[in-house]
C-alpha positions as CSV (number, residue, x, y, z in Angstrom):
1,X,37.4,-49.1,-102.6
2,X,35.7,-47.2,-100.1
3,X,37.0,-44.3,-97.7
4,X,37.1,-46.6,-94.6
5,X,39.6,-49.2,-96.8
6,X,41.5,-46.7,-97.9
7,X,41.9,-45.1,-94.7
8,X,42.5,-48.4,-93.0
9,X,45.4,-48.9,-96.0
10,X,46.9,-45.6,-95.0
11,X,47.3,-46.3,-91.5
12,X,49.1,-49.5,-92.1
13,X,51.3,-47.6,-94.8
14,X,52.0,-44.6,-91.8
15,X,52.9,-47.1,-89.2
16,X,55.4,-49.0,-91.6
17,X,56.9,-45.4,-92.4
18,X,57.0,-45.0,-88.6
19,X,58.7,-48.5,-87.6
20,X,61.0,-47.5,-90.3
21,X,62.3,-44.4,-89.4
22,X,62.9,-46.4,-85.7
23,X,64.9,-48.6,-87.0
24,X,66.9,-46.7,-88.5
25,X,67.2,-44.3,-85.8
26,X,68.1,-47.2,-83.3
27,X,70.8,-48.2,-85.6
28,X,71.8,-44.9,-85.9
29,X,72.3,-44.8,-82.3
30,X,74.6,-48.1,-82.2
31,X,76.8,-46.3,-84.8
32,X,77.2,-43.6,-83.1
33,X,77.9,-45.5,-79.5
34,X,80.1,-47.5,-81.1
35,X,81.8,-44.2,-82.5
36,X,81.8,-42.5,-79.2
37,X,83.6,-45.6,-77.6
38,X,86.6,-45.8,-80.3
39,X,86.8,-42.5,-79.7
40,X,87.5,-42.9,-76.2
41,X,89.5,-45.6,-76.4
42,X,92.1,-43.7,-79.2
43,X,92.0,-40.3,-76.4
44,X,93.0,-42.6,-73.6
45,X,95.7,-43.8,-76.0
46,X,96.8,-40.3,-77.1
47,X,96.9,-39.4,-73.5
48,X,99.2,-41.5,-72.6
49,X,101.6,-41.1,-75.6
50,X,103.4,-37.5,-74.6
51,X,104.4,-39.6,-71.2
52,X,105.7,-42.3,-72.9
53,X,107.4,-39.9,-75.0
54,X,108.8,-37.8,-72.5
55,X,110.5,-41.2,-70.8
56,X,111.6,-42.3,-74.4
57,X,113.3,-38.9,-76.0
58,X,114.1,-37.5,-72.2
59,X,116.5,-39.3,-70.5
60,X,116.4,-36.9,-67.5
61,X,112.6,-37.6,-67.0
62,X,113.1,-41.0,-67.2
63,X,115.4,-41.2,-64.7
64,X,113.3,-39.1,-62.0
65,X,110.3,-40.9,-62.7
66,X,112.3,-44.5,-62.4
67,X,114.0,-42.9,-59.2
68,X,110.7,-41.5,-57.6
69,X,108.8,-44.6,-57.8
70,X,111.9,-46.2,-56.0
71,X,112.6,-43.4,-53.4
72,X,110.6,-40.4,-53.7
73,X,112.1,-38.5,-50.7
74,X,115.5,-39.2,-52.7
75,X,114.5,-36.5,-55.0
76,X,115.6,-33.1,-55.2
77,X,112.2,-30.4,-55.1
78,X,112.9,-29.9,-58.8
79,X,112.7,-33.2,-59.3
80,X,109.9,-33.8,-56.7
81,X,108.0,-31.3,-59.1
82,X,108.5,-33.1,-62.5
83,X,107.5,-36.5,-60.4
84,X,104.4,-35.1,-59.4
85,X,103.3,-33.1,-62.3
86,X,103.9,-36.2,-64.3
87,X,101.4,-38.5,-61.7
88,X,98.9,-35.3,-62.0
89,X,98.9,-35.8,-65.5
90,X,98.4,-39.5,-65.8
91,X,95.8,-38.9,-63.3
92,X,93.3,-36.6,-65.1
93,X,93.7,-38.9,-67.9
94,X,93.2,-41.9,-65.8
95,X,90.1,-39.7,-64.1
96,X,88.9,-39.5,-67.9
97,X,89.1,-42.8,-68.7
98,X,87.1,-43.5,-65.4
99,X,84.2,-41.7,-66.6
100,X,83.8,-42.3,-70.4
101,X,84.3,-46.4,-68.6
102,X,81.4,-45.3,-66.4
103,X,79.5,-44.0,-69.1
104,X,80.1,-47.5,-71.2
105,X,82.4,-45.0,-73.5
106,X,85.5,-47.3,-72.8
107,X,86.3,-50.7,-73.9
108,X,87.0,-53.0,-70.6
109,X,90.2,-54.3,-71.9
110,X,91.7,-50.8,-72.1
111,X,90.1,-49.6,-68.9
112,X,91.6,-53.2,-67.0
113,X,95.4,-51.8,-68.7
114,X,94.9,-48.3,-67.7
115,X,94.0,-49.6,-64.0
116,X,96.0,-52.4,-63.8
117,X,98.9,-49.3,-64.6
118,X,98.1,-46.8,-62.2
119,X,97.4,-49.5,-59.7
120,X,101.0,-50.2,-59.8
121,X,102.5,-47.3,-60.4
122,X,100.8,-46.3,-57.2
123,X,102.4,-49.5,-55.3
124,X,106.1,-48.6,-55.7
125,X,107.1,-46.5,-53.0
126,X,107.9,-43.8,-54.4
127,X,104.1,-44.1,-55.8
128,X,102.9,-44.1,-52.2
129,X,104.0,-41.6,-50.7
130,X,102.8,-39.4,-54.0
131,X,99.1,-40.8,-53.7
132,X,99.2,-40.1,-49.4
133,X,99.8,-36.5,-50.6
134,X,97.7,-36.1,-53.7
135,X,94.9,-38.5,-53.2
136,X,92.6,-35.6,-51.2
137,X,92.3,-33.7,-55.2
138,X,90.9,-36.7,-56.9
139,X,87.5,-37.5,-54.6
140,X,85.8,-38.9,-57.5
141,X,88.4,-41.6,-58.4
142,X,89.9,-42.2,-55.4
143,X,88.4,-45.4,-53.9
144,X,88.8,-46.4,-57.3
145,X,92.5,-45.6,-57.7
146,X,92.9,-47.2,-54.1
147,X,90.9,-50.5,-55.5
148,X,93.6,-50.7,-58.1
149,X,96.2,-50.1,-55.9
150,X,95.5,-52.9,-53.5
151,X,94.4,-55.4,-56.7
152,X,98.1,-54.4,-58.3
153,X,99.9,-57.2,-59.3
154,X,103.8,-56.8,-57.8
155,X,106.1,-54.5,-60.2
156,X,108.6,-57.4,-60.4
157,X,105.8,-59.2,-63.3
158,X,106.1,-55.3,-64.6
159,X,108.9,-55.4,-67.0
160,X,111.2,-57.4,-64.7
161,X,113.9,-56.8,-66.7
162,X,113.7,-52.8,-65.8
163,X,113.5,-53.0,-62.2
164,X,115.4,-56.6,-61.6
165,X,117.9,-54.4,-59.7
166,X,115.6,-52.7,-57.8
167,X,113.7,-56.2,-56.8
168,X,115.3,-56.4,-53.7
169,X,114.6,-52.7,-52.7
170,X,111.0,-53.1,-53.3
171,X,110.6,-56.2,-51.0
172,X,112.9,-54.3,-48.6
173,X,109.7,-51.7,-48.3
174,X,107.1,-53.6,-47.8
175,X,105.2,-52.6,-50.8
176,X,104.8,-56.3,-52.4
């Protein structure tokens, strides 16, 4: 064998090594996209656990949340406060879950719940007036938020058994 073969044998032995090591590093990278997107979908999950919780263990809270989406301005200010600092916090985790669903981070089926959520949430009343208020500190998810909001199916397919009662206030407003 002469130098020429041999280096002709090498080349095709380098260029295997290299087609290797890229396909292994483009599987690496699906692994670890497919990582990064499980991830996001078990934070938007655990961010929306505590305000789940609070309405289970806390009656109170569950009551002024209930009560502000029906009739905000029926509040008192304490209550007012809790309402709000509860839509402030599902906001910045909605804002979240926005991004990493920008960033193909977020599977669509929890990003469409997520929406679907805030969308009505935002539709109630009580919901209304908060976002008129609030919706000048979220400029990055606002026409988004506002896109859910008018796409919100009515609150009465939301657990009608929660707000039967309140049916006929809702209609009253206007907001279905």
């Amino acid at each position: 064998m002469n130098w020429e073969a041999l280096g002709a044998v090498s080349e095709i032995v380098g260029a295997a090594g290299v087609m290797i090591t890229l396909l292994y590093l483009a599987l690496q990278i699906r692994h670890a996209s497919r990582l990064s997107e499980a991830q996001s979908h078990t934070t938007s999950v655990n961010d929306l656990l505590p305000f789940l919780q609070w309405q289970i263990q806390d009656k109170d809270f569950a009551r002024i949340y209930r009560d502000g989406l029906l009739d905000f301005e029926s509040l008192s200010p304490e209550d007012r406060m809790q309402f709000s600092q509860a839509f402030y916090y599902l906001m910045y985790a909605f804002k979240d879950i926005c991004e990493a669903n920008s960033r193909g981070l977020m599977d669509q089926p929890t990003y469409e719940a997520w929406y679907e959520y805030i969308g009505r949430m935002l539709k109630m009343p009580g919901g209304q007036i908060w976002w008129s208020e609030a919706q000048a500190d979220w400029p990055v998810i606002r026409e988004r938020v506002d896109n859910a909001i008018l796409n919100a199916r009515p609150i009465s397919e939301l657990m009608p058994i929660i707000w039967a009662s309140e049916n006929a206030l809702i209609d009253q407003t206007g907001s279905e």
